[in-house]
Every structure is written in structure tokens, then in C-alpha cells.
C-alpha positions in Angstrom: -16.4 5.5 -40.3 -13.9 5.3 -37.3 -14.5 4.0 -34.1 -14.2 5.7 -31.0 -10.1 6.9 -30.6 -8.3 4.9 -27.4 -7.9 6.2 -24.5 -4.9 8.1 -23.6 -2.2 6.3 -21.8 -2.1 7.7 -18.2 1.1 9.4 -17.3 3.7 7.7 -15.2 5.7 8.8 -12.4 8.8 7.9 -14.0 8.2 10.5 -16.6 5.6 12.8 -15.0 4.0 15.4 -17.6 5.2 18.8 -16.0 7.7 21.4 -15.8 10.9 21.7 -13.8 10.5 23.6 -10.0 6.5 23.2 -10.5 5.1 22.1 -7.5 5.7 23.2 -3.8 4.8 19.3 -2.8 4.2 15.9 -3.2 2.1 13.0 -1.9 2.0 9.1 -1.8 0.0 7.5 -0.2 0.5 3.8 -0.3 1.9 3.9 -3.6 5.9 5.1 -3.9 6.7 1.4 -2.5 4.5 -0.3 -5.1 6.1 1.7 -8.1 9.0 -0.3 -10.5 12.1 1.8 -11.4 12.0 4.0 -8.3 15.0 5.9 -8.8 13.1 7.1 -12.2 10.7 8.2 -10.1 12.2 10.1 -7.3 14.3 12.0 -10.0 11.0 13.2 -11.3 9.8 13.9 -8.4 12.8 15.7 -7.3 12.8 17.5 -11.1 9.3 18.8 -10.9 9.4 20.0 -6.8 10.2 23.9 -6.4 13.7 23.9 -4.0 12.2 23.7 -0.1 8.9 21.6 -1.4 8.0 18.9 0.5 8.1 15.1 -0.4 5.3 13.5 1.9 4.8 9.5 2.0 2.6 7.4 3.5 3.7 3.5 3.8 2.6 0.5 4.8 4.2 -1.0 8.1 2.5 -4.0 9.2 0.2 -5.7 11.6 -0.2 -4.2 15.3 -2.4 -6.0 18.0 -4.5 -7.6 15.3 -5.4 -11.0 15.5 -7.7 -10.6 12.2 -5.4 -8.7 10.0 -2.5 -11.7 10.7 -5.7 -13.8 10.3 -6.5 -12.5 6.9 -2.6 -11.9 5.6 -2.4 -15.9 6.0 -5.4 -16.9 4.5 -4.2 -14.2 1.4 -0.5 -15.5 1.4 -2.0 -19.4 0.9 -4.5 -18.4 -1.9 -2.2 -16.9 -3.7 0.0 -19.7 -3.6 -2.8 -21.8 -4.7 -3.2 -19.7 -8.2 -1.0 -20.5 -11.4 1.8 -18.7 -11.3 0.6 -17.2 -14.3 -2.1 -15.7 -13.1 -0.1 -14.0 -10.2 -0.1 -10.7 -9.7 4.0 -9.9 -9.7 5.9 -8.9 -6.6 5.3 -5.1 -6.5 8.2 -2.1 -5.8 11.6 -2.2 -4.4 12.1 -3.0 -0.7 14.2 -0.1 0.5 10.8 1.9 -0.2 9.7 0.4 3.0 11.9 1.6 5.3 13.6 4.5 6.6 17.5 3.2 5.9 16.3 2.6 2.4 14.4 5.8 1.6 17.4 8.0 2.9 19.4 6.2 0.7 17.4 6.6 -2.3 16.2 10.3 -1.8 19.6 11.5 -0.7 21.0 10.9 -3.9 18.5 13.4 -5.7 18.8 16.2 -3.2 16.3 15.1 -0.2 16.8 15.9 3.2 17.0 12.6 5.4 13.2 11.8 6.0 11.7 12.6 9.1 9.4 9.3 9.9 6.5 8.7 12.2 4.6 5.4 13.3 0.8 5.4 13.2 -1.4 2.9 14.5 -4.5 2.2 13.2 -7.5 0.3 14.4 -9.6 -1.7 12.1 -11.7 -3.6 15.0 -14.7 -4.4 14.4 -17.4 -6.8 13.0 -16.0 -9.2 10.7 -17.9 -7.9 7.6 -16.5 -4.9 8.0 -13.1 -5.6 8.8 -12.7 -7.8 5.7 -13.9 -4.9 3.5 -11.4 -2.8 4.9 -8.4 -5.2 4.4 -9.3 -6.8 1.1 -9.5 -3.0 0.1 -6.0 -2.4 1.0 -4.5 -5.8 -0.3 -6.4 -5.5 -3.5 -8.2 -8.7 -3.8 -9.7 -8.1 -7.3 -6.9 -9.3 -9.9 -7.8 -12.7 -7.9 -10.1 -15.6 -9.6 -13.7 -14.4 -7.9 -14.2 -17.9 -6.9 -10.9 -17.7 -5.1 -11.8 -14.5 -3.5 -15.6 -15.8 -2.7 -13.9 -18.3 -0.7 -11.0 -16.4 0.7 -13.7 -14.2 2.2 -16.0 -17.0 3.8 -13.1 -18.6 5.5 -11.9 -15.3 6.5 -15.9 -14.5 8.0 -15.6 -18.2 9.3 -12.1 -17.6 11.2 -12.9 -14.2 12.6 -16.0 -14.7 14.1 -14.7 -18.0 15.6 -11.6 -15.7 17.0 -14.2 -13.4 18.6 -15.8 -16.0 19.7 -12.6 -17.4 21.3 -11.5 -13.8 22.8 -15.2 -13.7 24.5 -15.4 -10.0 22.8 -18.5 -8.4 22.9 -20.8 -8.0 20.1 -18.9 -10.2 17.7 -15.9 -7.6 17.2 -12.6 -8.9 15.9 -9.7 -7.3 16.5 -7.7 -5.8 13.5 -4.5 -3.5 13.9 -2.4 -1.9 11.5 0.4 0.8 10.9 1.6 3.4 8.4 4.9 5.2 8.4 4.6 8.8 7.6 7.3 9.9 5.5 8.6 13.1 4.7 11.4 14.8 3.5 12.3 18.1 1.6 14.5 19.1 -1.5 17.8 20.8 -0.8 
């Protein structure tokens, strides 16, 4: 009797699973600067998009007014330093993802347009609980030790309410700012 047949290997970008000129767009959020091989993938990307489709990407741009998202960044960079080198997660994507120089250079070459590329703030304020959730959601705590993250998060808890203490804002809040670049371009 067999057992139960493996799962099927999920599809990568760098060889996506569909025909030439098959999509009118395309979007990333958060993920075309994480992906290996990049050039791989924007030629599939640019292979599967109709002529005139749209390439739309959201990334990742920093802290902005935040004292609790540079709060929580430092307290992340220093675990992470703390783990075994084996048990790091490796350094993710190429860095001319993450900026606008970069991604004309890299989408030009398979028929992009040069991007068009807007700044968005976004506020993450609020009560510490809540403003850890939403930034150990984006930085992916999870592939840390859970007694590393347990304790990443009550010094994080600690710190923040201390700063909100320290800023005298009401009700507890901590401030938490962030931005995106929006990203877009189209095939030639």
C-alpha cells in the first residue's frame, strides 16, 4: 500500500507555469526584492505580460517618524546576531530591487518603461501589543528560536511602553512609522 503522494513543488517566479502575452498585469507586494535570481524573474514576468500590461510593485522603504519601529529593527538586528550562524535565515534579494536607480536598470533591459515611483507613509501607532504584531508580521519573526522571539517580544513590550511613557503619550500609544514605495512600470 502507498502512502499519501508529496505535495507538488510550488511554481517559481523564475520559471512561472504560463503562456507567453498571458496576463494584462502583475503584482508584488513585498516580495520582488526578497526573490534570488531576479533577472530570471523579470524575464518571466516580462514573457508572460501581454505588450502595454502593467508591472505594479510594492517595496519596502524604511522607518518614518517611528520611534518603535527603529526600537524594534534594533532589538531584531541584535537577536539575530545572537543565533548561530547556522540557524540564520540568509540575506534575502538583490539590492537594486530596492530602489528606483536599480529597478530601471533591471526592467529596462527586458522591455519596461522606466518606473513611475511613489512614497507612502504608513502609521503603525498604537498600543505596544499591537504594534509588535504588526512589525514581527512584516519582519517575519518565525524561522527564529521561540525562546528567542519570546524574549525579543518582552523586551520589545518592555522598551515601548517605557518610550510612551517617556514621550508622555496618552493611553500608552507608541509611535510606529513606516513607508512603501509604489512601483510601477509597463512593457514596451
Amino acid at each position: 500500500m502507498a502512502g499519501p503522494s508529496p505535495p507538488e513543488a510550488p511554481d517559481r517566479a523564475q520559471d512561472l507555469p504560463f503562456a507567453d502575452d498571458s496576463f494584462d498585469a502583475c503584482v508584488s507586494h513585498m516580495a520582488l526584492m526578497l526573490m534570488g535570481d531576479v533577472e530570471q524573474v523579470i524575464a518571466e514576468i516580462a514573457r508572460v505580460l501581454a505588450p502595454g500590461a502593467t508591472l505594479a510593485c510594492v517595496i519596502g522603504g524604511g522607518a518614518v517618524g517611528g520611534e518603535a519601529y527603529e526600537l524594534f529593527l534594533g532589538l531584531l538586528r541584535a537577536a539575530i546576531r545572537d543565533v548561530p550562524a547556522a540557524q540564520r535565515v540568509p540575506a534575502l534579494g538583490d539590492r537594486r530591487t530596492r530602489s528606483r536607480e536599480g529597478l530601471d536598470g533591471l526592467l529596462g533591459p527586458a522591455g519596461f518603461t522606466p518606473v513611475d515611483w511613489e512614497t507612502v507613509a504608513m502609521d503603525l501607532s498604537g498600543p505596544p501589543e499591537q504594534v509588535w504584531a504588526a512589525l514581527s508580521g512584516v519582519y517575519d519573526v518565525g524561522p527564529l528560536d521561540p525562546r528567542t522571539v519570546t524574549s525579543l517580544r518582552e523586551t520589545f513590550l518592555a522598551r515601548a511602553e517605557a518610550l510612551a511613557l517617556a514621550l508622555e503619550i496618552p493611553d500608552g500609544l507608541v509611535p510606529c512609522g513606516m513607508k512603501v514605495h509604489v512601483v510601477t512600470a509597463r512593457l514596451r
